[in-house]
TIMI-655918 format. One record per residue (C-alpha): x, y, z. Coordinates in steps of 0.2 Angstrom, whole numbers, plus 5000, padded with zeros to 4 digits. Layout:
BEGIN
XYZ...
This chain:
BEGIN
492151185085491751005088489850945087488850955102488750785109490450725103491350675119489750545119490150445105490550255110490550085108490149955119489849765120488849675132490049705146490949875143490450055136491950165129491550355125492650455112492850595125493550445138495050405124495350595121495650605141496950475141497750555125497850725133498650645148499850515142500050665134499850605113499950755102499550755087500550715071500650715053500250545046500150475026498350465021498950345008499650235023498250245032496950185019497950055015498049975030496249995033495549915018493649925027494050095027492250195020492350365015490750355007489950505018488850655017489550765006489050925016489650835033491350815023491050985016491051065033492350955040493751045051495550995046496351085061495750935073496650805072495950645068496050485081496750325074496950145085498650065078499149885084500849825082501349975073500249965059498550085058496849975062495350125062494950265064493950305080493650515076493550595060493150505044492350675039494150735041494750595032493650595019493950785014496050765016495850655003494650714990495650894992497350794988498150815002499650675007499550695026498050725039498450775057498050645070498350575088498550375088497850265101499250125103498349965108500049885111500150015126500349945144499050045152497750025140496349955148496049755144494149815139494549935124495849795118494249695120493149805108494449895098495449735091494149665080494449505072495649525056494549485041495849375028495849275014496949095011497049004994497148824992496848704978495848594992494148675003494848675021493248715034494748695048496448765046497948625057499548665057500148495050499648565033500348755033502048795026503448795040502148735052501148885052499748955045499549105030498449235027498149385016497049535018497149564999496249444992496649514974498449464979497849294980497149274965498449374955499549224963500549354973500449304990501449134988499749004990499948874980498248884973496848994971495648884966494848874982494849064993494449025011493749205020494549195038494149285054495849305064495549325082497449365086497749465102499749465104500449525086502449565083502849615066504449615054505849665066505549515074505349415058506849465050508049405068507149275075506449105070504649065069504948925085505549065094504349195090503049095095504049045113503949205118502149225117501549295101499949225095500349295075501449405065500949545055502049575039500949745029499149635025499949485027499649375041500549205050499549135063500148995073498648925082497348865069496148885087496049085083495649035065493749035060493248995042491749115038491649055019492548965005492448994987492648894973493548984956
């Protein structure tokens, strides 16, 4: 059985308040059932991801209920219900957990859960310069990159030319397409037709430095 008081879970901002129970109504009537997904898929692309949880909570925690994840351009971005569940899939081995996702890309979601479930993409960008404001007259092909690994960066992975200097970026991308588009279409066009940014795995290109805000910059 669920815990009592489950369906009251939320989150809210200063406008909106979203209850758990609300987004398992609208998964039972798009209807979304629940499906197998890789646990090693899920934990990597949700870096923030903490498992770090009451050992008897995860102890207790009921594998036949699915877990509910949001997704956004096809790529997993929390997990709204059931990091118990999580937590004890993965300590027991297991390679898949069952869970229902909550597309964000959806047309009927409503514009307020977009609001508090699209987050801003944390992201790291190496240079050999500090850069307090990112322009797109200094980004390769006019655009600019970003990495959500910052390891990457420093192994000298992610193509930046430098790591001496790590900006930490917040993101605030609303419209995301992904490699489908990126492999058929140029970047000029992409962006005509209204995308804001393009996910490839944890990297990101963003083409208006306006939804790019510098939170710090280290020097290596």
């Amino acid at each position: 059985m669920k815990e009592e008081g489950w369906r009251d879970t939320a989150w809210a901002d200063d406008d909106h308040r979203i209850t758990i129970g609300e987004i398992n109504d609208y998964l039972d009537e798009k209807p979304i059932e629940a499906q197998p997904i890789s646990i090693k898929d899920l934990m990597d692309q949700t870096p923030h991801l903490n498992l770090d949880l009451d050992p008897e909570r995860i102890a207790t925690a009921n594998l036949e209920f699915p877990i509910i994840v949001t997704a956004v351009n096809g790529q997993y971005r929390s997990v709204l219900d059931g990091n118990h569940r999580l937590a004890k899939a993965a300590l027991e081995g297991n390679e898949t957990i069952k869970a229902r996702i909550l597309d964000l890309d959806a047309a009927d979601i409503p514009e307020h859960w977009n609001k508090i479930f699209r987050p801003a993409v944390t992201a790291y960008h190496g240079s050999n310069v500090p850069i307090q404001n990112f322009s797109r007259d200094h980004g390769a092909q006019g655009v600019m990159w970003f990495s959500e690994d910052k390891d990457k960066i420093i192994r000298g992975e992610s193509g930046a030319l430098s790591s001496k200097y790590i900006m930490k970026v917040e993101l605030n991308v609303e419209n995301t397409t992904g490699w489908d588009d990126y492999d058929k279409k140029f970047l000029k066009q992409i962006e005509d037709e209204g995308f804001d940014s393009i996910q490839l795995d944890d990297d990101w290109i963003v083409f208006d430095p306006a939804r790019v805000k510098v939170v710090g910059v280290e020097e290596r």
